[in-house]
VEXTI-849768 format. One line per field, with one value per residue: residue in three letters; x, y negated, z negated of N, C-alpha, C in turn; residue number from 1. Coordinates in nm, 4 decimals, decimal comma. Layout:
N
residuo ALA;...
n_x X;...
n_y Y;...
n_z Z;...
ca_x X;...
ca_y Y;...
ca_z Z;...
c_x X;...
c_y Y;...
c_z Z;...
num NUM;...
END
This chain:
204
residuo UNK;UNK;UNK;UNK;UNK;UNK;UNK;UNK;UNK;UNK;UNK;UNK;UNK;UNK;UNK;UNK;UNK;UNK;UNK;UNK;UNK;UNK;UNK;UNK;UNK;UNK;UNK;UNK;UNK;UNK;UNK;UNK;UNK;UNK;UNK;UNK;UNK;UNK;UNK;UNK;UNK;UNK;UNK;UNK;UNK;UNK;UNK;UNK;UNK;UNK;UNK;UNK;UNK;UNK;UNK;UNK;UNK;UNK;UNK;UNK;UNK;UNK;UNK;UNK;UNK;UNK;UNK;UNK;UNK;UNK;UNK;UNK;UNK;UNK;UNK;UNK;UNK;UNK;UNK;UNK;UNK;UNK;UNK;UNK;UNK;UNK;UNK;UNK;UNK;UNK;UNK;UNK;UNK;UNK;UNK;UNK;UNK;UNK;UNK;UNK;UNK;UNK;UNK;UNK;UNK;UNK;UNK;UNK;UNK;UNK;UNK;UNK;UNK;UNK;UNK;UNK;UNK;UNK;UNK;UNK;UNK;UNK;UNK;UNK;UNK;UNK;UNK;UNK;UNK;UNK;UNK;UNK;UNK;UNK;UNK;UNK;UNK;UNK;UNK;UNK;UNK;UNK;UNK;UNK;UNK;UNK;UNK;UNK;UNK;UNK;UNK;UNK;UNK;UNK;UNK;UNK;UNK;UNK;UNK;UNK;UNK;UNK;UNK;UNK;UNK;UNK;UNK;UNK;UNK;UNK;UNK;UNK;UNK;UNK;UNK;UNK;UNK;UNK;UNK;UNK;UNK;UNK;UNK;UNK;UNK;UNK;UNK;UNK;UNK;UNK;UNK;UNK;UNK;UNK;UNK;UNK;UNK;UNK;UNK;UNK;UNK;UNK;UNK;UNK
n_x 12,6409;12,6607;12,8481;12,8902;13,1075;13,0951;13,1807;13,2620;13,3090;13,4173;13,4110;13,5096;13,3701;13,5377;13,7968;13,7872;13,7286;13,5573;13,7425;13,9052;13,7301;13,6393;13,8724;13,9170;13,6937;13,7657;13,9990;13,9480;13,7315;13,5567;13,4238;13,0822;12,9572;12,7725;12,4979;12,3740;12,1073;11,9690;11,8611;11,9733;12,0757;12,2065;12,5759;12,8116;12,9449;12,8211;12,6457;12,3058;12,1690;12,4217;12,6401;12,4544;12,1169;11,9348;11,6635;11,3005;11,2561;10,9928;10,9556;11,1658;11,0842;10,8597;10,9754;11,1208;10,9139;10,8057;10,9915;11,2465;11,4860;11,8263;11,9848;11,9981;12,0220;11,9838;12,2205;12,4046;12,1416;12,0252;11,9156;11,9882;12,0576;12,0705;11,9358;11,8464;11,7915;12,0387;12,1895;12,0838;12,1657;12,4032;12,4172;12,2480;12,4303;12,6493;12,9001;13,1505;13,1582;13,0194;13,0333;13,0238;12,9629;12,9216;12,8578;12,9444;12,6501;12,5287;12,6759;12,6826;12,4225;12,4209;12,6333;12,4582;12,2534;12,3694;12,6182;12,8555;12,9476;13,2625;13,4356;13,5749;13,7659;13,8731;14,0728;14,2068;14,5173;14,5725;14,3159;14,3454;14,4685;14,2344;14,0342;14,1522;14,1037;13,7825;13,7493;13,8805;13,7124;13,5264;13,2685;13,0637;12,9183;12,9834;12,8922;12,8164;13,0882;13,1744;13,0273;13,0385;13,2794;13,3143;13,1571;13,3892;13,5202;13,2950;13,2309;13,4766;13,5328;13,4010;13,5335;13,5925;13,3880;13,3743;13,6722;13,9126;14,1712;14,2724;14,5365;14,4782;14,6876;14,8593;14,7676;14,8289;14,9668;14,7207;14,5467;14,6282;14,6304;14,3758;14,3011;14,4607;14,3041;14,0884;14,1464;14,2739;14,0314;13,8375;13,9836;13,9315;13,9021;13,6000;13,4955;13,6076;13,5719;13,3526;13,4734;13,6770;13,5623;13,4167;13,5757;13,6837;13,4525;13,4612;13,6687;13,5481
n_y -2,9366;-3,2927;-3,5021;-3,7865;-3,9806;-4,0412;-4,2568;-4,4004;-4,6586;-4,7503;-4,9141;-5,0901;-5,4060;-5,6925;-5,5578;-5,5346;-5,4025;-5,4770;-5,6550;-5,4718;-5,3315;-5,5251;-5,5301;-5,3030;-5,2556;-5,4413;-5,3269;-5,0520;-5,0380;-4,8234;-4,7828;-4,8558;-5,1319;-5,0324;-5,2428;-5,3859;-5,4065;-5,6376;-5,7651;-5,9893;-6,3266;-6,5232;-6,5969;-6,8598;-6,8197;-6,6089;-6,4181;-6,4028;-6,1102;-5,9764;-5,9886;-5,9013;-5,7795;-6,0170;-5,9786;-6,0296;-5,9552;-5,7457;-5,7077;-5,5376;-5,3273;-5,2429;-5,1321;-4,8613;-4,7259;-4,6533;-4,4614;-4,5816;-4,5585;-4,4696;-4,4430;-4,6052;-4,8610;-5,0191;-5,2953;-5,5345;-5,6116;-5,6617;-5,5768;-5,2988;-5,1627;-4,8713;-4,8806;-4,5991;-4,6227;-4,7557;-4,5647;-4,4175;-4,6072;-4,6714;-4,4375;-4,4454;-4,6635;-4,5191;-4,4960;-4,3896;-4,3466;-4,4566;-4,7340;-4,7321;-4,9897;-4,9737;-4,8989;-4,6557;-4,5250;-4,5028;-4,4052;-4,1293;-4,0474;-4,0949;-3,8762;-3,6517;-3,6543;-3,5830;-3,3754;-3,3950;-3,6240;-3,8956;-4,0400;-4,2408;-4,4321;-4,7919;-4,8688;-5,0974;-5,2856;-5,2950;-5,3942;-5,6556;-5,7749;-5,7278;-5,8466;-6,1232;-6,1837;-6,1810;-6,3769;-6,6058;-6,5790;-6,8227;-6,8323;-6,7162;-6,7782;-6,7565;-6,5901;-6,3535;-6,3285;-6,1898;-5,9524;-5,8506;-5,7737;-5,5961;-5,3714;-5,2582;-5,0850;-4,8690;-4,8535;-4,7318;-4,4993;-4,3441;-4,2181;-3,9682;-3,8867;-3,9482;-3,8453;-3,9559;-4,1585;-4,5106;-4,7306;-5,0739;-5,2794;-5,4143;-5,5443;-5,5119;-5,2364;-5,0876;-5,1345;-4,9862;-4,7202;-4,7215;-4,6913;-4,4678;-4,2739;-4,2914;-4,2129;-3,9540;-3,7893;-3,8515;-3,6258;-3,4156;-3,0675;-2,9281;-3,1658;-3,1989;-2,9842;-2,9626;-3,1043;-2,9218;-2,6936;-2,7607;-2,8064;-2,5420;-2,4131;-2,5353;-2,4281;-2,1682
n_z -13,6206;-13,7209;-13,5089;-13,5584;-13,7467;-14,1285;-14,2772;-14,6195;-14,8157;-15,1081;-15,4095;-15,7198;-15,8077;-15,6579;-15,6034;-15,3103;-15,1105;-14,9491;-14,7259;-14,6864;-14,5226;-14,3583;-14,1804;-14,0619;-13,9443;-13,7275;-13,6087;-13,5174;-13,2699;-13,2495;-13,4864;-13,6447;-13,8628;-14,1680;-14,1638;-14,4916;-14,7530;-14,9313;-15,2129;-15,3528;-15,2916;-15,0282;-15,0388;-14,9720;-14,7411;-14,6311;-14,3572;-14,2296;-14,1358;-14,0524;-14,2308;-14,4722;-14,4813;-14,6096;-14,8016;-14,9398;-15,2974;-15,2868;-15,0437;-15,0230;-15,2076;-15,0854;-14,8814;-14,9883;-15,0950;-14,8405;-14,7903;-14,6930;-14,6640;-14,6807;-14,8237;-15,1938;-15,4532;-15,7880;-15,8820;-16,0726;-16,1450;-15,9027;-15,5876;-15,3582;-15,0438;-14,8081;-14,5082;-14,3046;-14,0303;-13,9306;-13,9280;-13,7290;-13,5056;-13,4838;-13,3527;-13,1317;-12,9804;-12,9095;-13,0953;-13,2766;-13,5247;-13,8415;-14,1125;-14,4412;-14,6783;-14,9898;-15,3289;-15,6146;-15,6597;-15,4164;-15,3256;-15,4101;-15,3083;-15,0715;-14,9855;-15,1018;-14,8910;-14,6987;-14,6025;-14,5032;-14,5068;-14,5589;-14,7856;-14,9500;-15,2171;-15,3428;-15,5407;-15,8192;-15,8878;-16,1025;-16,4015;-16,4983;-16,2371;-16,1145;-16,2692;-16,2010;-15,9744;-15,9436;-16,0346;-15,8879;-15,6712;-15,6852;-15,6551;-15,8086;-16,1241;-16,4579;-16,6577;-16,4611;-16,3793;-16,5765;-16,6530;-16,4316;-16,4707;-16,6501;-16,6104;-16,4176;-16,5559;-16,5487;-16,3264;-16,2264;-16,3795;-16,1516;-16,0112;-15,8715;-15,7124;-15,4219;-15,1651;-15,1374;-15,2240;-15,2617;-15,3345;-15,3863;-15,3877;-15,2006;-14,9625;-14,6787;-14,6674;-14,7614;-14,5798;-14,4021;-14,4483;-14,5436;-14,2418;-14,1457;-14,3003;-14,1298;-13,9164;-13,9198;-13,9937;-13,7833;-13,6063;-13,6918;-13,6870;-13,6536;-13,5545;-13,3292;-13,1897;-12,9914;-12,7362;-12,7270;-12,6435;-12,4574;-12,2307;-12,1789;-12,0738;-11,8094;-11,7562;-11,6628
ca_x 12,6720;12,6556;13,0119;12,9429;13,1768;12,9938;13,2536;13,1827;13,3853;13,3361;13,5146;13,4075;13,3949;13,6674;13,8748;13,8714;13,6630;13,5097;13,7942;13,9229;13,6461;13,6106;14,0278;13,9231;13,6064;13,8288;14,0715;13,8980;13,6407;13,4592;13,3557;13,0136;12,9442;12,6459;12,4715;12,2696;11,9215;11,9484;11,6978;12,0129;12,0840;12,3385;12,7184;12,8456;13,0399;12,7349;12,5293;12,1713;12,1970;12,5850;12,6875;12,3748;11,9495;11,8419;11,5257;11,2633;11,2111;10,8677;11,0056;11,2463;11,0077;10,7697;11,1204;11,1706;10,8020;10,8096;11,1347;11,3332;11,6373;11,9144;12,0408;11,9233;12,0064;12,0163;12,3308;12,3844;12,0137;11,9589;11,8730;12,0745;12,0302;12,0944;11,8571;11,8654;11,8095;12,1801;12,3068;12,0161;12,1667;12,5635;12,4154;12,2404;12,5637;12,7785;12,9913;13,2239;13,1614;12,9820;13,1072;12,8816;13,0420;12,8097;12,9122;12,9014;12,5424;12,4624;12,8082;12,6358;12,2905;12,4769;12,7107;12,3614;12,2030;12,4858;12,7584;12,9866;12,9881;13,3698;13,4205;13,7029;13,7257;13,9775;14,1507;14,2775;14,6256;14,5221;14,2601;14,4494;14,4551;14,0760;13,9715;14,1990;14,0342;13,6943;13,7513;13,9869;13,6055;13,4946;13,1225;12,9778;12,8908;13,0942;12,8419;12,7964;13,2180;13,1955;12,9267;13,1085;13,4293;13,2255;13,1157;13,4428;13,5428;13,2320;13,2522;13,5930;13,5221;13,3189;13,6217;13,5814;13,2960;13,4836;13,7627;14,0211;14,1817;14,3499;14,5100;14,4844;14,8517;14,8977;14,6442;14,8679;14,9106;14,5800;14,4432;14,6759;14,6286;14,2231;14,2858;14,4753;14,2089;13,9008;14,2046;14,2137;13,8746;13,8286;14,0400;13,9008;13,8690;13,4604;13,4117;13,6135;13,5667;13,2056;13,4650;13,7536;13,4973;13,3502;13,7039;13,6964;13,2677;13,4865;13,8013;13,5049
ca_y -3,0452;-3,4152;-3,5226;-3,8905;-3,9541;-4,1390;-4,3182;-4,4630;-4,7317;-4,7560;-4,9893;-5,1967;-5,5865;-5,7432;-5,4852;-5,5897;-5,3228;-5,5808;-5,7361;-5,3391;-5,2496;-5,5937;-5,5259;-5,1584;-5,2334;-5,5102;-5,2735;-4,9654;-5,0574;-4,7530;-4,7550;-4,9958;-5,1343;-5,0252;-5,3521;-5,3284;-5,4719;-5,6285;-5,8537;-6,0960;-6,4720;-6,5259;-6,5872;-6,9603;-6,7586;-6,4635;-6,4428;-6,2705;-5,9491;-5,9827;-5,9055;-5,8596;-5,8343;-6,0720;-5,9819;-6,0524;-5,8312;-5,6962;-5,5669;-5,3802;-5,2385;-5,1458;-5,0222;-4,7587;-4,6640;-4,5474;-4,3614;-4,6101;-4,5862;-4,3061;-4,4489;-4,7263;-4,8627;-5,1539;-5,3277;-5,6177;-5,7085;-5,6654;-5,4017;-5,3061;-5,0352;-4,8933;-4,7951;-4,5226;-4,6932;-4,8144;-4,4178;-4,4145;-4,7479;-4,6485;-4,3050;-4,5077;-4,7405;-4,4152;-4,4964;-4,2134;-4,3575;-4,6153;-4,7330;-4,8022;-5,0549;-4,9441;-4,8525;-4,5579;-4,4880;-4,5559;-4,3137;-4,0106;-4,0674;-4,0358;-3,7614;-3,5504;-3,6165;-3,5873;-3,3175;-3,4176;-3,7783;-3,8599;-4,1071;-4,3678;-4,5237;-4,8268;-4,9156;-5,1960;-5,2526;-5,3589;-5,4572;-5,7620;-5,8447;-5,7363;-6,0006;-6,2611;-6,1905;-6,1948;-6,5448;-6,6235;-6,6198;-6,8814;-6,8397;-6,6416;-6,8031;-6,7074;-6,4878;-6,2703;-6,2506;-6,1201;-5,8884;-5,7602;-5,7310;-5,5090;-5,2902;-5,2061;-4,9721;-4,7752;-4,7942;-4,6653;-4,3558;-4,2155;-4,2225;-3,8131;-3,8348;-3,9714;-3,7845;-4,0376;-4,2771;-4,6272;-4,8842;-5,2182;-5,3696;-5,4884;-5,5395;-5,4752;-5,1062;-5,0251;-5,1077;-4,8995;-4,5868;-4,6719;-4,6808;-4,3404;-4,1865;-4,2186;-4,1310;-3,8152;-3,7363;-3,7939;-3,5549;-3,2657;-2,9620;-2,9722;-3,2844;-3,2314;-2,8770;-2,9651;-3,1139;-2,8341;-2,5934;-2,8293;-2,7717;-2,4018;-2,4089;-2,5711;-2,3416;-2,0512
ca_z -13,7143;-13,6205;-13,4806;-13,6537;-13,9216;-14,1958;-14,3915;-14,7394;-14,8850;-15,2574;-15,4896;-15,8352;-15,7256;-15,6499;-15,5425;-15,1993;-14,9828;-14,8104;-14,6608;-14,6167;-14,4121;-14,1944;-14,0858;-14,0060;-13,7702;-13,6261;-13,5202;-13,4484;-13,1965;-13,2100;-13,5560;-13,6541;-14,0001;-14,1952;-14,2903;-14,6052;-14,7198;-15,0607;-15,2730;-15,3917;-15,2434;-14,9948;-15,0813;-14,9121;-14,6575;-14,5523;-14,2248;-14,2558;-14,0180;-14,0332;-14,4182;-14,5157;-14,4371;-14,7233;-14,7822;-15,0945;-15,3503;-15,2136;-14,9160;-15,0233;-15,2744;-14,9248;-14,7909;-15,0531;-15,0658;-14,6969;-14,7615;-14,4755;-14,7093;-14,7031;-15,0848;-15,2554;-15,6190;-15,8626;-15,9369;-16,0896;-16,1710;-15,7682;-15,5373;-15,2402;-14,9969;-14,6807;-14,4034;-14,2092;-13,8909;-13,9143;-13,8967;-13,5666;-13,4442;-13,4553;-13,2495;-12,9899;-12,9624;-12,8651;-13,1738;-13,3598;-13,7022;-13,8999;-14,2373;-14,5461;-14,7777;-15,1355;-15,5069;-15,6349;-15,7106;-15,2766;-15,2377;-15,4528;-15,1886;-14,8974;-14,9511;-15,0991;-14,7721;-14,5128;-14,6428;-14,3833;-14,5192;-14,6158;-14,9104;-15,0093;-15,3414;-15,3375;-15,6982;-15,7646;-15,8810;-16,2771;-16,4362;-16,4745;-16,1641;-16,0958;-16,2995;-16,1728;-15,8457;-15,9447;-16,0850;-15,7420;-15,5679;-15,7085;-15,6520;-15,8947;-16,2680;-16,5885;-16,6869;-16,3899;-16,3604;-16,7051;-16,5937;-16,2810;-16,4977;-16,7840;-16,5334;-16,3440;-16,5861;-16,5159;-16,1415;-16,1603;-16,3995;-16,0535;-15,8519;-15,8218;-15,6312;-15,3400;-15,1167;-15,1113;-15,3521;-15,2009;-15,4179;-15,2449;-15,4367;-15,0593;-14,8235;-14,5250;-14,6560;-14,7819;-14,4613;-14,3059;-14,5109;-14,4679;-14,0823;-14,1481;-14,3244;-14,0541;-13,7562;-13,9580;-13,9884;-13,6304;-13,4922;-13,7618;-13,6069;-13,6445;-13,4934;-13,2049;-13,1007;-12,8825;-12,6216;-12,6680;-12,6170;-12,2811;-12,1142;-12,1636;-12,0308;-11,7506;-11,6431;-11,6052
c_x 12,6990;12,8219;13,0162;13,0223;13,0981;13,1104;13,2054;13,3095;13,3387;13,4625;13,4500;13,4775;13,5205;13,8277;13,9481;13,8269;13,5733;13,6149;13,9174;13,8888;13,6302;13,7792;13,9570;13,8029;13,6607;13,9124;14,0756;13,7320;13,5126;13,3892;13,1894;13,0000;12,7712;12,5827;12,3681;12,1662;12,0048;11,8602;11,7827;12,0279;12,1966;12,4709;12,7132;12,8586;12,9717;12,6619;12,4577;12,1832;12,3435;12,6149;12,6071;12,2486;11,9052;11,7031;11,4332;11,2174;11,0944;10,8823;11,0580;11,2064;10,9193;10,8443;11,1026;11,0285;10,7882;10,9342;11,2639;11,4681;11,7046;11,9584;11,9636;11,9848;12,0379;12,1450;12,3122;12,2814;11,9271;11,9475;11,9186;12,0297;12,0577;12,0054;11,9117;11,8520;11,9704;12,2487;12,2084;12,1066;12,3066;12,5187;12,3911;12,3376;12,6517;12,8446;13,0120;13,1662;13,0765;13,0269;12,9923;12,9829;12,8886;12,8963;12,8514;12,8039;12,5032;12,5415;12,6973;12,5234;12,3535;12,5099;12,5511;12,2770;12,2716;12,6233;12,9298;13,0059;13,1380;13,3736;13,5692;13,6606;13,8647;13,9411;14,2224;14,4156;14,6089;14,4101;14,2651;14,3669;14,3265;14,0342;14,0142;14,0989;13,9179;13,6670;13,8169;13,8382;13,5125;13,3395;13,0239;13,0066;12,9685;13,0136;12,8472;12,9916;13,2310;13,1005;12,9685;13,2374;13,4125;13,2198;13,2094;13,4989;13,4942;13,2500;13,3782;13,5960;13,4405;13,3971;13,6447;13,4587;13,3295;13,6334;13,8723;14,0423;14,2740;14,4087;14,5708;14,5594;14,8579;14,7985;14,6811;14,9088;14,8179;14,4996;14,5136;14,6506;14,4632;14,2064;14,3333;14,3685;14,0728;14,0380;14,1919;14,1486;13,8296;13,8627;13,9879;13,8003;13,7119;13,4037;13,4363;13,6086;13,4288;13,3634;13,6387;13,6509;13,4014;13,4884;13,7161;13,5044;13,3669;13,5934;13,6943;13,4460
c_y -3,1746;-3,4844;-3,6798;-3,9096;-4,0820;-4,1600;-4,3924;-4,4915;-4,7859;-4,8357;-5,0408;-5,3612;-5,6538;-5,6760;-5,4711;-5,4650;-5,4056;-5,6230;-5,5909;-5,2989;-5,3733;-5,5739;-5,4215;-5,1572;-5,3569;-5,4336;-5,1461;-5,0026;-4,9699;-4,6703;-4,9235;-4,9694;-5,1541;-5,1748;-5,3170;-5,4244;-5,5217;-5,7609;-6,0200;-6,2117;-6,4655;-6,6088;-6,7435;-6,9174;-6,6422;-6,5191;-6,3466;-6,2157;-5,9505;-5,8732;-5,8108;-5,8583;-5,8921;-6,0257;-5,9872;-5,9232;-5,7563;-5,6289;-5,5181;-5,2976;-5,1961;-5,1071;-4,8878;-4,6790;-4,6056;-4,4986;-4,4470;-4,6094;-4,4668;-4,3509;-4,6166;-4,7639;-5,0206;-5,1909;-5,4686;-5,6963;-5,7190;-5,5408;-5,4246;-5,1580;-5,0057;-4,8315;-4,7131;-4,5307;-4,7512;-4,6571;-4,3820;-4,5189;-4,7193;-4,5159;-4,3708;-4,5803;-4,6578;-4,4686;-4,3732;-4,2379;-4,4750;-4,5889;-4,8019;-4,8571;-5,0801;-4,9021;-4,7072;-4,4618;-4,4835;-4,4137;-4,1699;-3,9564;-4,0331;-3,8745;-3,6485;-3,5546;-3,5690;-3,5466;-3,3547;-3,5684;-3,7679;-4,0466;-4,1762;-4,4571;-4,6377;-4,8930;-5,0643;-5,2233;-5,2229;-5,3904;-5,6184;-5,8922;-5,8677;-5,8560;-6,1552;-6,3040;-6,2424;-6,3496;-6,6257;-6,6547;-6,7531;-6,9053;-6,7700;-6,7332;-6,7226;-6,5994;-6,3473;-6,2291;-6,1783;-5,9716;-5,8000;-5,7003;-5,5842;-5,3865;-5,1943;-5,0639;-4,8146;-4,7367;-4,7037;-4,5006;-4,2756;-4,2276;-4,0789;-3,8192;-3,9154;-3,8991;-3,8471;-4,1141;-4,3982;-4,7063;-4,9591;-5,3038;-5,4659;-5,4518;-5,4938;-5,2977;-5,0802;-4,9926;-5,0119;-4,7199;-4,6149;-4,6121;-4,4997;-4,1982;-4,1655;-4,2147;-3,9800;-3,7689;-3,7619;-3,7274;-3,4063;-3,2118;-2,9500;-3,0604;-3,2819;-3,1191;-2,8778;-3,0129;-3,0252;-2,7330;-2,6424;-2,7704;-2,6148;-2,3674;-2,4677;-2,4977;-2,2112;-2,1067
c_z -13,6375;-13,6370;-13,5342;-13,8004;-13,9703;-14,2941;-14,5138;-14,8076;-14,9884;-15,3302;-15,6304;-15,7684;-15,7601;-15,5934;-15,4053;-15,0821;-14,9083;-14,7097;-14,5969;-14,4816;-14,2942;-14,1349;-14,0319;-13,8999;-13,6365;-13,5653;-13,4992;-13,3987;-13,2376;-13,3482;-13,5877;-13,7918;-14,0200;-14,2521;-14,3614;-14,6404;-14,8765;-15,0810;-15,3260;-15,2603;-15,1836;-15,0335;-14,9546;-14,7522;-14,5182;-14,4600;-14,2859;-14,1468;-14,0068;-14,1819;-14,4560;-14,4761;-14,5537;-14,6833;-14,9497;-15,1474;-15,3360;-15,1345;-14,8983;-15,1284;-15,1371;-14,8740;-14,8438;-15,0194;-14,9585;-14,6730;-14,6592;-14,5662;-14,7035;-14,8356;-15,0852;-15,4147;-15,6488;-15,9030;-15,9197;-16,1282;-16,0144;-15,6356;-15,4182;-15,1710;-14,8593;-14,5929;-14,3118;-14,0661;-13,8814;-13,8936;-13,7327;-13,5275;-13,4014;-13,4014;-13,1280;-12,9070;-12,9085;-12,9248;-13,2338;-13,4870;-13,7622;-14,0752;-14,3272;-14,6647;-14,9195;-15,2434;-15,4755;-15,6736;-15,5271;-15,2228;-15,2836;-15,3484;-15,1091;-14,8887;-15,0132;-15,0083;-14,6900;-14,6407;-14,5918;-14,4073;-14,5981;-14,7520;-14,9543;-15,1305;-15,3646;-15,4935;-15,6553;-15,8684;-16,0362;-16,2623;-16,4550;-16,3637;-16,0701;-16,1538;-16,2328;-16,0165;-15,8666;-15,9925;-16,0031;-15,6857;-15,6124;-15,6710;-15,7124;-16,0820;-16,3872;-16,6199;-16,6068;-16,3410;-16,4708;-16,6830;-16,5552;-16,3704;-16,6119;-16,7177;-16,4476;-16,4016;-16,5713;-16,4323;-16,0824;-16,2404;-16,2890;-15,9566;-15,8091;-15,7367;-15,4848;-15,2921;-15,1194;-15,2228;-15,2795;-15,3106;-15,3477;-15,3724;-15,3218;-14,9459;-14,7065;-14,5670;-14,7007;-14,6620;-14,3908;-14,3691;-14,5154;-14,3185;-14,0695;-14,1893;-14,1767;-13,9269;-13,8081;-13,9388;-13,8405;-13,5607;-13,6033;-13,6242;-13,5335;-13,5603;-13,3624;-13,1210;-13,0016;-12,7367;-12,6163;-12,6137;-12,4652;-12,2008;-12,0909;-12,1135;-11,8563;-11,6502;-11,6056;-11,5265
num 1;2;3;4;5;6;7;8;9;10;11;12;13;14;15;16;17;18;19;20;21;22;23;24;25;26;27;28;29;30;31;32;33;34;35;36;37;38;39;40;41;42;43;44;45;46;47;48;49;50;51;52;53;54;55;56;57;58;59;60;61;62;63;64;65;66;67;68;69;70;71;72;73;74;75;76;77;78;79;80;81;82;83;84;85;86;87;88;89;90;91;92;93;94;95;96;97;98;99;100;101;102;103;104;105;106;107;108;109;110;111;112;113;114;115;116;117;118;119;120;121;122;123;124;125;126;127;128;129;130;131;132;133;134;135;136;137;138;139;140;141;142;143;144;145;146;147;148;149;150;151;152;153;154;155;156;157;158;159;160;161;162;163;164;165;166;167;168;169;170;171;172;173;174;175;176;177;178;179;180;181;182;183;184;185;186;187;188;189;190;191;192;193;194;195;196;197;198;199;200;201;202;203;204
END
């Protein structure tokens, strides 16, 4: 079994797994973040190959067609996805982990390819205060916060298909109870018995 942990941070917008997952590859080195392909327009704030691979809708219709995706799906009216060259790319890197920041239609893909993928769904405190947020970013159109806000209810009835539950009330513990979750999962038994079992290949 492959000793990468494949984390999957799942949220409905606004919730705040973005700003989860950039504390947690700032202060564990030795995880990398999956970046994803999608067909929408960048955000004031996004780099292309950073956040995201903008790319036009064409070629990530010739993506899917030659299989290069491990999940894929529509949200929002736009298509997002993640290549499987990013779970090659954090192997070649000699990283422990890479993290895929997707909804829950990208989370279901993963974990039915890769059993051993582990899964975080962060809540957010209220509804409430989901919305206030989503209207806090000030770059998305009335329509599309109404949209995103419509939708959270859905995203959050699939919080069983995910191992973990977070609610990000306070950013300074959430991140700390994310950071707890992938120290966990790094020290499972599975992942780390290739180098108990080197030290005992070693006292014979």
């Amino acid at each position: 079994m492959d000793e990468l942990l494949l984390l999957i941070v799942c949220s409905p917008s606004g919730a705040g797994k973005t700003t989860l997952t950039r504390r947690l590859l700032a202060e564990l080195p030795e995880l990398t973040f999956s970046v994803s392909h999608t067909t929408r327009g960048p955000r004031a704030n996004e780099v292309q190959g950073k956040d995201y691979h903008f790319i036009p809708r064409e070629t990530f219709e010739g993506m899917v067609a030659r299989g290069e995706f491990a999940e894929w799906a529509e949200v929002h009216g736009n298509f997002y996805g993640t290549s499987s060259a990013e779970i090659a790319r954090a192997k070649t890197e000699g990283k422990r982990g890479v993290v895929f920041d997707i909804d829950y239609q990208g989370a279901r893909q993963i974990q039915a390819k890769f059993k051993e993928a582990v899964g975080v769904f962060i809540l957010p405190p209220s509804l409430e205060e989901l919305e206030r947020r989503l209207r806090g970013r000030a770059t998305d159109a009335e329509d599309v916060i109404r949209r995103r806000f419509a939708k959270a209810l859905v995203e959050i009835e699939h919080y069983p298909l995910l191992d973990y539950l977070i609610v990000n009330d306070d950013i300074d513990r959430a991140s700390g109870e994310l950071r707890s979750v992938v120290r966990a999962e790094l020290c499972r038994r599975w992942r780390m018995a290739p180098r108990a079992e080197a030290l005992l290949r070693k006292k014979g």
